[in-house]
N, C-alpha and C positions, 0 to 999 in steps of 0.2 A: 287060367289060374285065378281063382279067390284071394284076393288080398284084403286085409283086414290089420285096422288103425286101430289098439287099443290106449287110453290116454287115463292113468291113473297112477296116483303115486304110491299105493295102498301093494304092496309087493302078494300080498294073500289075493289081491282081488284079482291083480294080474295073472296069478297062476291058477286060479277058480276059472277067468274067463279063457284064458287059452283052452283049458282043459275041453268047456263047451266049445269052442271052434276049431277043434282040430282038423275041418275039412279047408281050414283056409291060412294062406302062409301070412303069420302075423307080426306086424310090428307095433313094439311098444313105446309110450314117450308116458314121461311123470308129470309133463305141464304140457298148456294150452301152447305157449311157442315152440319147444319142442316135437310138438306136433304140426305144428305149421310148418316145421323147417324140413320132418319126413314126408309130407303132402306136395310138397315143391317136388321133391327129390323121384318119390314114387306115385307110380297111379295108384293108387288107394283106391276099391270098389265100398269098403264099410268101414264107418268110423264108431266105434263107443266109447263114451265119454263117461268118465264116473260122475257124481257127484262134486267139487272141488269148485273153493273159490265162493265170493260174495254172490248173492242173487242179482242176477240179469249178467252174469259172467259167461253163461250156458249160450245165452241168446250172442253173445257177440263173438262167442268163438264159435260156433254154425255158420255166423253172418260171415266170418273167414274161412270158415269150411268151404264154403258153396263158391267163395269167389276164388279158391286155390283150386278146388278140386268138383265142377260143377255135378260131374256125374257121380258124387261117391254118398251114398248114403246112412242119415246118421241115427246112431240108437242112444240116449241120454239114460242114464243108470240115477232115478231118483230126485228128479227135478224141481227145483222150487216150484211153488204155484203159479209165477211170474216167468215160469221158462216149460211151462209144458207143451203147449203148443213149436215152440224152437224145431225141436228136431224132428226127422219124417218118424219116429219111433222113441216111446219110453216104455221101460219097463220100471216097476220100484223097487225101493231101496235096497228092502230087503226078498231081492228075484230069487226065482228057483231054477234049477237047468231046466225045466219045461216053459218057463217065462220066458228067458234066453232063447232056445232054442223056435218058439214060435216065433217072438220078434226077428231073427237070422232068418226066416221061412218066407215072414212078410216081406225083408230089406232084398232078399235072392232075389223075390217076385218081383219089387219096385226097379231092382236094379235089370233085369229081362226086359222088364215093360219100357225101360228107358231106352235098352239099346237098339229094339227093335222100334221104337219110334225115332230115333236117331234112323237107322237107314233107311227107315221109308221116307222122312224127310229126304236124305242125300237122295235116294233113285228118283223121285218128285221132282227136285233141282237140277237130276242133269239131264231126267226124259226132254226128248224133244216136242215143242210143240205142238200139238193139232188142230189143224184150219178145218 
């Protein structure tokens, strides 16, 4: 199952973005802790984050993204200059559902390419060794 973090208090935007990810069962929070507190609770695979909050506020809620939820990958909706780099994906401010839907294409991919390097890690760690 695709699960998917939306974090915005903007009630149009939240219903704009579900609309775009109807292939993923989603949950919503209106702040940054509120979102931490559904990332505890649930495995979260994608997080979008609107815009919201003073600059370098992006950057430190990522930096608690990754340490709640390592594997779950983030899309930031319109970032200061100061926080574009942050997340593994931005789209701007003002996206289209083709904007959306390519950066969900890219995050699906990042999030494949993580789980499959996760188990070849694991099969690596418990093959046995050869002499």
């Amino acid at each position: 199952m695709k699960t998917a973090l939306l974090v915005t208090p903007d009630d149009e935007r939240r219903a704009r973005l579900r609309r775009a990810l109807a292939g993923y069962s989603v949950f919503v929070a209106a702040s940054d802790a509120e979102a931490l507190k559904t990332l505890r609770l649930v495995d979260i695979e994608l997080v979008v984050r609107d815009r919201v909050g003073p600059p370098g506020a992006l950057r430190g809620f990522i930096t608690a993204v990754r340490e709640t939820a390592g594997s779950a990958v983030t899309i930031a909706i319109g970032p200061d200059e100061d926080d574009l780099d942050a997340a593994d994906f931005t789209i701007p401010e003002g996206f289209t559902e083709r904007d959306l839907e390519a950066a969900c294409r890219h995050a699906a991919e990042r999030q494949r390419l993580l789980t499959e390097l996760a188990l070849l890690r694991a099969q690596g760690a418990s093959a046995p060794a050869r002499v």
